[in-house]
N, C-alpha and C positions, 0 to 999 in steps of 0.2 A: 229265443227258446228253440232246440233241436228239434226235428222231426220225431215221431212215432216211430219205434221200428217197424218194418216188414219181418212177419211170421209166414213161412213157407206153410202153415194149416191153411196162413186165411190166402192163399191162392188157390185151395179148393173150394171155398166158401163164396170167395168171389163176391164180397160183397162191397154197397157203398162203399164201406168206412173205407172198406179197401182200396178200393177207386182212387177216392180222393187222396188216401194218403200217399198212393203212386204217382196222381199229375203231380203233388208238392215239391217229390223226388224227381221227377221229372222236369218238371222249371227250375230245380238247384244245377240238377247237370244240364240246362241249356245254358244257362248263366255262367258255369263255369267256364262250356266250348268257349263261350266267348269273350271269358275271362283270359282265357288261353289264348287264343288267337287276336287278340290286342297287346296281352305279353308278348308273343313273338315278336309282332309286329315291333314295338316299342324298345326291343332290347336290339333286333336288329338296326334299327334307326341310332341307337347308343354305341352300339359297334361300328357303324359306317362313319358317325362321327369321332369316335376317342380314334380309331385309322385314320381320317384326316386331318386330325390334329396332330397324330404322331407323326406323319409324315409333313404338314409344315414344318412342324419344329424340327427335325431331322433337314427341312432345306435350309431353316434359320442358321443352324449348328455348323452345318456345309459352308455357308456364306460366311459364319466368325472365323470359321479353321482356315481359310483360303486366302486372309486377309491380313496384311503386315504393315505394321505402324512405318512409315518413315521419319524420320528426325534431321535435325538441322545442327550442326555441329560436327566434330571429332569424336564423341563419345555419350553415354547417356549415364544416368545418374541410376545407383538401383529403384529409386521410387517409377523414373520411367522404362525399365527393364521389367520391372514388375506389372505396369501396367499395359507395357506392349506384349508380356505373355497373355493378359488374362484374356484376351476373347479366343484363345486355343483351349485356357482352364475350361470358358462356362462353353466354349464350342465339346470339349470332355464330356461335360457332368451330363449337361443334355445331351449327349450321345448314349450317356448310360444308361438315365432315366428314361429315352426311350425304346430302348433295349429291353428291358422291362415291360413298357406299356406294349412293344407290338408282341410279344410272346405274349400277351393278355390276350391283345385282340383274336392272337393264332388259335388260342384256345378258348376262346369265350364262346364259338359256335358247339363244340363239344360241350363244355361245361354247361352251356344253358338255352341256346337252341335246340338242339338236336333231343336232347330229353322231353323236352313239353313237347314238340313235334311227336315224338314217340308215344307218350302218352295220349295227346291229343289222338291217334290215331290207333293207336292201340288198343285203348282202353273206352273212350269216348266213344268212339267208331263201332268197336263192338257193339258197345250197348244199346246205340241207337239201332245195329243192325237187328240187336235181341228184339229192341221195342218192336220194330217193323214185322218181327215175326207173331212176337206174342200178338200184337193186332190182327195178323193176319189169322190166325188160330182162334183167335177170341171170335170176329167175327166168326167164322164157320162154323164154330161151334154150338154159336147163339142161333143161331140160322136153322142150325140140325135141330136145336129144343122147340121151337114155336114150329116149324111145319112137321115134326114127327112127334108128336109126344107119345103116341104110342107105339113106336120104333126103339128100336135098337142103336144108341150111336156112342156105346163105349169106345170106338176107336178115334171118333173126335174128342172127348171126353178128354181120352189117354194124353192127344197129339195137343189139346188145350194145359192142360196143367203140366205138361215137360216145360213147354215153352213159357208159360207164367213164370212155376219155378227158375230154371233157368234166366228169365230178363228179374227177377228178384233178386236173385244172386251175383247178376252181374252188375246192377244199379248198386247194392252192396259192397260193392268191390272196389267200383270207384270210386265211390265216398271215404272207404276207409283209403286204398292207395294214394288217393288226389293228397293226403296229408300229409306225404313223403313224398312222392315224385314229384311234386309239386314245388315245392317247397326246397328239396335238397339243391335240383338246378341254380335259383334263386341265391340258396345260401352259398353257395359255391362261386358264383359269379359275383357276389358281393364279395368275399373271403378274399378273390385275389384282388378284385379294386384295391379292397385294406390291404393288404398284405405290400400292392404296388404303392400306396399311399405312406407305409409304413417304411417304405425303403426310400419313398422321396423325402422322410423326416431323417433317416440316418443320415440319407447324403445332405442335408439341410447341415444337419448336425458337424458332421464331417466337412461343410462348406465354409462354417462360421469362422474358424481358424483365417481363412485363407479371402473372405471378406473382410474381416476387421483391418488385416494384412494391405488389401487393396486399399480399403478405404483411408486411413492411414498416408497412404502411398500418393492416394487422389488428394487429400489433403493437402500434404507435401506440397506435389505439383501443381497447386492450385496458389499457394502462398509462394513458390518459387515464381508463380506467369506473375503474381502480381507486381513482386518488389520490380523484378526483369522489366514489365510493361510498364511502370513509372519511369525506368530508369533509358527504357528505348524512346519513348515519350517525347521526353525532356533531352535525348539527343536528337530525336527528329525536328522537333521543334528549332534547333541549334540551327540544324543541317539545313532547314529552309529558311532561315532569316536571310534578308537581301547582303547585307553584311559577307556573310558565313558563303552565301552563291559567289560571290564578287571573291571571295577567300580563295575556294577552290581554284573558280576557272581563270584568275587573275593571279599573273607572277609578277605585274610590274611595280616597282620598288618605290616602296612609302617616300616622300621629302615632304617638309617643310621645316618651320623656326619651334627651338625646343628652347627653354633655358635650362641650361645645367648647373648645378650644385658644384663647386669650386673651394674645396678646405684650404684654408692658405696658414701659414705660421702665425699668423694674427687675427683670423677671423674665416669668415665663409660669404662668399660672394657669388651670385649666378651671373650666369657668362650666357650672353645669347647664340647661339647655333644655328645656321641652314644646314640640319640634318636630312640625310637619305640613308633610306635602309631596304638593304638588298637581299632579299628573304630566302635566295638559292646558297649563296656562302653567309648567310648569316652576318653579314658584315656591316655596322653603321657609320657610315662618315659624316664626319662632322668640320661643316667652315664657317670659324668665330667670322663675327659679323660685328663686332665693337673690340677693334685694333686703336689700342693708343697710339700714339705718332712717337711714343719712344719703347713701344715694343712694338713684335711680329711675334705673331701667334700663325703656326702652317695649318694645318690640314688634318685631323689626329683621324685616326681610322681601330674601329674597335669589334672585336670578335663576340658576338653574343651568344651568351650562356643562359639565359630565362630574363623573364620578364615579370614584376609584379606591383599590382598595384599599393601604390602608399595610400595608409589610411589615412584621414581626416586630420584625427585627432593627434596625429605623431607627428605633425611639421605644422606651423604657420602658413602654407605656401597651398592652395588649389590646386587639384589637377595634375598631382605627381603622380611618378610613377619609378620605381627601381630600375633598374640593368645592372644584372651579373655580368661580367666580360672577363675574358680570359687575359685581359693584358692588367687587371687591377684588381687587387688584394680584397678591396673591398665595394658593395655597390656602390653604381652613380645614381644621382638622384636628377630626372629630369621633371621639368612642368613643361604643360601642353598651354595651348592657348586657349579651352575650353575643353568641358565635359564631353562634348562630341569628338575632340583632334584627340583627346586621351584616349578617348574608347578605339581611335581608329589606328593609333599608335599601336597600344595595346593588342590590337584584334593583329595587326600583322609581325608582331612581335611574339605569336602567342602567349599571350600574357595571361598572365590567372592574378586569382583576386587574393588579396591577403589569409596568411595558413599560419595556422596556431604550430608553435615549435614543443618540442619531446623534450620540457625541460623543469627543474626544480618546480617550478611557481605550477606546472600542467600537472606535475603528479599530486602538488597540494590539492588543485581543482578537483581531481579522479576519487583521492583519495576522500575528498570533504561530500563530493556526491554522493560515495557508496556508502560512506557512513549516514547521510542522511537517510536513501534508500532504505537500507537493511536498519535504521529504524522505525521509521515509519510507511514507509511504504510498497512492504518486501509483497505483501498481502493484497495488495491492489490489482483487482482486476485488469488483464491488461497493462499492465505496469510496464514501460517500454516503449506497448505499442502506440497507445495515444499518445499526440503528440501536443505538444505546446502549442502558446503563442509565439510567431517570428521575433516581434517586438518584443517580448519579455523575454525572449532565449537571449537576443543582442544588448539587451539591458544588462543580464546577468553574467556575460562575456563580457563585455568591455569596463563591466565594475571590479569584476574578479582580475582579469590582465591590465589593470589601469598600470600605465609604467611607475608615474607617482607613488603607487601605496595598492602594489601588486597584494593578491590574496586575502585582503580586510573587507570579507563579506561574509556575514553571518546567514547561511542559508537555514538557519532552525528559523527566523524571523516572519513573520507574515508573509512581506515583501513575493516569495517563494510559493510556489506550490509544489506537488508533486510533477507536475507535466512539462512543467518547466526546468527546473535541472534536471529529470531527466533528456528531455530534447536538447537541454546544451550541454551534457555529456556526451550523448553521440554527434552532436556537433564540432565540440572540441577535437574526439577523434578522426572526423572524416577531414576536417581543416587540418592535419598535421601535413608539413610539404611533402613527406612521403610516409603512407600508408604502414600502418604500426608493424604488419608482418612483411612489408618491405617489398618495391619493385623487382627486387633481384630473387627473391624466392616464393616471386608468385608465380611463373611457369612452372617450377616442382615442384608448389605444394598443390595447383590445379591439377597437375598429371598423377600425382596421387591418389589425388582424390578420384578421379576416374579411372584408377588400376579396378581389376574384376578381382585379384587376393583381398580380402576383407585383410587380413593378417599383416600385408603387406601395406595398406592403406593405413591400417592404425601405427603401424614402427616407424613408416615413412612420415607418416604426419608431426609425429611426437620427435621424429631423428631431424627433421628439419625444423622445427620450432627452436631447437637447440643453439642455431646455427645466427639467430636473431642476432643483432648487437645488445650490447647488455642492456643498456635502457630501455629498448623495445620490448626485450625477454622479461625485465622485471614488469612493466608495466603489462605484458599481457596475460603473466601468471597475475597479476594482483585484479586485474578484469575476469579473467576466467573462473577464479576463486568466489566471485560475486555473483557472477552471473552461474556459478554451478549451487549458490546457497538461493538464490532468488527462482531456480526451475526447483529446488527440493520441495519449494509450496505451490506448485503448479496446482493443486488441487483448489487453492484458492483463487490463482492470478491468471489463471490459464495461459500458463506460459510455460511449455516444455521445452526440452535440447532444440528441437527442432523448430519451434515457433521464436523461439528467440536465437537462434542460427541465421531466419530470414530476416533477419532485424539488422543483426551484427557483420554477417557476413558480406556487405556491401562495407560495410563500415570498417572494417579492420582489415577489409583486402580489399584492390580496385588493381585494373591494368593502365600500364603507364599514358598508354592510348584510349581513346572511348572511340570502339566499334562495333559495330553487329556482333562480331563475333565475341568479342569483350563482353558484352550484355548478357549473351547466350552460358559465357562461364559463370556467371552470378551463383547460376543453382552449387558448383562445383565450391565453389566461396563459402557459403550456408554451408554445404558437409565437410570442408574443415574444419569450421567452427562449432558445430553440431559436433564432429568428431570430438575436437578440446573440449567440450564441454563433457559429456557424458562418460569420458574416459582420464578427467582430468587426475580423480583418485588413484588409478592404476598409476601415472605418470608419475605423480607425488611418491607414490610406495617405493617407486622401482629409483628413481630418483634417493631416497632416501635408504635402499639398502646398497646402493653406488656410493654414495661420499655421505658419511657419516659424521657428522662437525662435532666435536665434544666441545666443552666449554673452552675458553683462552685459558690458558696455563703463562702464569710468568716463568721466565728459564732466561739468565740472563738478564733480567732487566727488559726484556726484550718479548712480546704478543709473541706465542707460538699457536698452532691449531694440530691438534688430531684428525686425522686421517684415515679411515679404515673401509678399506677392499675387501668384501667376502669377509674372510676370518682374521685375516692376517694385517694387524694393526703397525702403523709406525708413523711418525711424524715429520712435519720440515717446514722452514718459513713459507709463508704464502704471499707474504708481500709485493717479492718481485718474480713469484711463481708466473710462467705465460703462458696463456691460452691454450696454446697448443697441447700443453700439457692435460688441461682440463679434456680435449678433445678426443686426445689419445686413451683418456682411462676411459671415456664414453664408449669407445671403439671396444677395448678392451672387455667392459661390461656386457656390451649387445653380445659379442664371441663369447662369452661365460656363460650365458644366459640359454645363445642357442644350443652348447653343448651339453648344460643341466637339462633342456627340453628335448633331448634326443629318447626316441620311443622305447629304445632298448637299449639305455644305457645302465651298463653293467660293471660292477666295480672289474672283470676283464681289459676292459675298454682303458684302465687307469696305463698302458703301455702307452696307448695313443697319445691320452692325455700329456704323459711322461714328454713324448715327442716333441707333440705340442709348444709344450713349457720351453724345451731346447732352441725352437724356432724363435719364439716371441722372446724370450728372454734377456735380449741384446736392448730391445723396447722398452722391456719390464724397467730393465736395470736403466736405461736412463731415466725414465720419468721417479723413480723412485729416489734415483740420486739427488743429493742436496743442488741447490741452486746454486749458482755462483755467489762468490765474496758473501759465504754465510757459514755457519760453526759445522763443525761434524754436527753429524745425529745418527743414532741406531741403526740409520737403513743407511747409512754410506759404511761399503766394503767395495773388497776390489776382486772379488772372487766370482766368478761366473757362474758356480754351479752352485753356491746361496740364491742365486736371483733364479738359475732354472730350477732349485727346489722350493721357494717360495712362490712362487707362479704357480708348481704344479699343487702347492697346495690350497692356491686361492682359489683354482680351477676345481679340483676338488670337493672343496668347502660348501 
């Protein structure tokens, strides 16, 4: 409930009621001074603190900007590019947000110190100076009434009621101002907090793009250390076996008794050897040790080419093992004298273990997996990444490649789960003796992969897939076709381009060598395959407006195929059509392609083209020419400038 007002009559009246309704006003505004001066107090404590918070975080921001990621390798992947910028990003954002907070600070003593002060002093201050008067006037005047009453003392009378009036209008004054001055500082110093609060949700907002972006990226790199740290793991592990030490720092040369496998026109017989093998020339000699008395067998001396071990189940015989050699057609088959003399053969032999080959029965296998997968188990959480039983993956290998009654395995059967062909699918591919996208174009497509042209990255990737031998190229369109239908339900299996990139990318690329630095390229592996994956449709498209197959046409008695370039259609056998051929219209195409994506090309520009056509045409005109020892067809003439006017108009088209 409000106070009574003060009526300026009843300060000449000067009575009780009066009295007291003055001390009521007068303990609201003591109350207030003090209200006031615990706001100061309090808001300055608020400002000393939001300044040294701005200023830590401004040392934080200082410390992220000054700081630069090192890495280990030739080159970094864009997920660790992206992550070696960000502590410059958030050393940014917090530079700007508090760029904001200390213009806060700068002006918080303005906006909201400095007013209460003023008021506090202004206004307060007066009026207790009025009190102290009006008191002093009251007494005196009370003083003149009780010893004169019958005197004269209008002039304290007068000097009494100025000064009432007066401290009644100024306690008035500050009740109704204290409503606004009060208040306005307050609202004002709140308004920019919000206002600073409001621009840390824009940049919040504005930051969200470029977190998802990182985190994504941290992702990444997080499933790239892993596959890498399995796979460094498991060569350290190599690299300190007592074996593997004794490998290194030891070059002197394996001997002992091997039997070898001996095909003869009648049969096959092992012949015993005192073998030595000398690991700097690669060379194994070998002296028979069971000499009939009516032969001589000398000294045979052989060039080594690889070494692998024979399985079990493919010889009667323990403890073999292959050699490639450069002086025989086909391997030798030798046996050790134990599990241990094979391993130690082997180990100085560089020998590896039995590798599934790139062949009819392997693409039955590929092909019967993915049909299983993509029926059943396209939707499977993790689908890929859990992995099998060992034991039920080599069950299902050695049932599937049995030489007897290769490919008679029903994997719709119980027998089967999901986790299991898939783990011996990626096992079958990581056992081929060489890696499906090939030793020889794993340096260019890792250097690709680490170009900084994204543009460049994607043409390279897709221009050297090209380059595959054909069964490698079929079999890795006929993978990537599955694996780009199996990330399309990512929403189920949580498995997209890139989480299944870390899966495969070990598995369809590896370097010939296993080292440090080999392990380190893993992540570069993942973004080729990540790249095939996610751009495999473009590939297909551009693919498919380069050689356009119509159906077989009989002509002759004889398969013929259509063939059509841009616009300009014509035909020719394909039989004994060669490579080269196919390679040059590849060539062909990318040049077509990047002269239709010219920024400013203008049907002016068709002189160039013209040009163009005159150069290549000599090209044109052969690959378009028929093949040897095969019939005319419509595109064999013998005119130059039909080939350099159909050029310019495939160019054109």
């Amino acid at each position: 409930m409000g106070h009574p007002p003060l009526e300026f009559s009843d300060c000449y009246l000067d009575s009780p009621d009066f009295r007291e309704t003055l001390k009521c006003y007068e303990l609201e505004l003591e109350r207030t001074s003090k209200f006031l001066k615990e706001l100061i107090k309090d808001g300055n404590s608020v400002i000393t603190a939001i300044r040294g918070y701005s200023l830590a975080v401004q040392k934080l921001s200082q410390t992220l900007s000054v700081f630069q990621f090192d890495f280990i390798g030739d080159s970094l992947t864009d997920d660790e590019i992206n992550i070696a910028q960000s502590f410059q990003e958030f050393a940014g954002l917090l530079q700007e947000a508090e760029h904001d907070r200390m213009m806060l600070v700068q002006n918080a003593s303005d906006l909201l110190i400095k007013p209460l002060e003023k008021f506090r002093k202004e206004q307060i201050g007066v009026t207790k100076e009025k009190k102290k008067k009006f008191e002093k006037e009251s007494e005196k005047y009370h003083s003149q009434v009780d010893k004169h009453l019958n005197l004269s003392y209008n002039k304290e009378r007068v000097n009494f009621y100025e000064s009432s009036v007066e401290y009644v209008y100024q306690i008035h004054q500050v009740q109704d101002r204290k409503k606004f001055d009060v208040v306005e500082p307050v609202l004002a110093f709140l308004h920019s907090i919000l206002t600073l609060n409001n621009l840390t949700v824009e940049m919040t907002q504005d930051f969200m793009p470029y977190k998802q972006e990182l985190q994504l990226s941290l992702q990444n790199t997080r499933n790239h250390y892993e596959s890498t740290r399995e796979e460094m793991e498991e060569l350290m592990k190599r690299m300190k076996h007592p074996s593997q030490i004794c490998k290194m720092h030891s070059f002197l040369p394996m001997e002992g008794y091997l039997y070898c496998q001996e095909k003869w026109a009648l049969g096959v017989s092992w012949v015993k050897y005192y073998c030595k093998y000398h690991k700097e020339g690669r060379q194994l000699v070998m002296v028979p040790c069971e000499q009939k008395p009516t032969t001589k067998q000398g000294t045979m001396q052989l060039t080594l080419k690889s070494c692998i071990r024979r399985k079990t189940e493919s010889i009667d015989k323990r403890f073999c093992f292959d050699v490639e050699t450069s002086e025989r057609n086909t391997p030798v088959t030798f046996q050790a004298l134990s599990e241990r003399d094979r391993k130690l053969w082997m180990e100085a032999m560089d020998g590896k273990e039995p590798v599934m080959e790139l062949n009819e029965i392997g693409f039955k296998f590929v092909r019967k997996c993915i049909n299983y997968i993509e029926t059943k188990g396209v939707t499977q959480e993790g689908v890929y990444r859990t992995v099998g039983s060992n034991i039920q993956v080599q069950k299902l290998l050695n049932a599937f490649f049995d030489p007897t009654n290769p490919g008679d395995v029903d994997l719709h059967s119980n027998d089967w789960d999901d986790k299991t062909i898939t783990s011996a699918l990626k096992f079958y591919l990581r056992s081929l003796s060489e890696p499906l996208m090939t030793y020889s174009l794993h340096r260019d497509l890792v250097c690709a992969a680490k170009s900084d042209n994204l543009d460049f990255r994607l043409s390279e990737i897709h221009s050297l897939s090209y380059k595959l031998p054909e069964k490698n190229r079929e079999m890795l369109e006929m993978l990537i076709k599955h694996l780009v239908n199996v990330c399309s339900h990512s929403e189920d299996n949580r498995m997209t381009p890139s989480n299944m990139a870390v899966i495969f990318g070990p598995t369809l690329m590896r370097a010939k060598e296993e080292t440090v630095a080999a392990m380190l390229d893993i992540k570069f592996q993942n973004i080729v395959v990540e790249i095939l994956i996610e751009h495999s449709k473009k590939v297909r498209s551009q693919r498919t407006q380069l050689f356009q197959f119509s159906k077989h046409k009989r002509t002759f008695g004889k398969t013929e195929k259509w063939v059509q370039i841009s616009n300009f259609s014509f035909f020719f056998r394909l039989d004994k059509l060669k490579n080269w051929i196919f390679k040059l219209f590849f060539q062909f195409s990318v040049f077509i392609q990047r002269i239709r994506n010219l920024e400013n090309y203008k049907i002016a520009s068709g002189l160039q083209l013209f040009n163009t056509a005159m150069v290549f045409s000599p090209s044109f005109r052969l690959a378009t020419s028929r093949p040897p020892h095969s019939k005319p067809s419509v595109a064999s003439t013998s005119d130059p400038k039909v080939y350099q006017f159909l050029f310019f108009l495939s160019i054109c088209s």
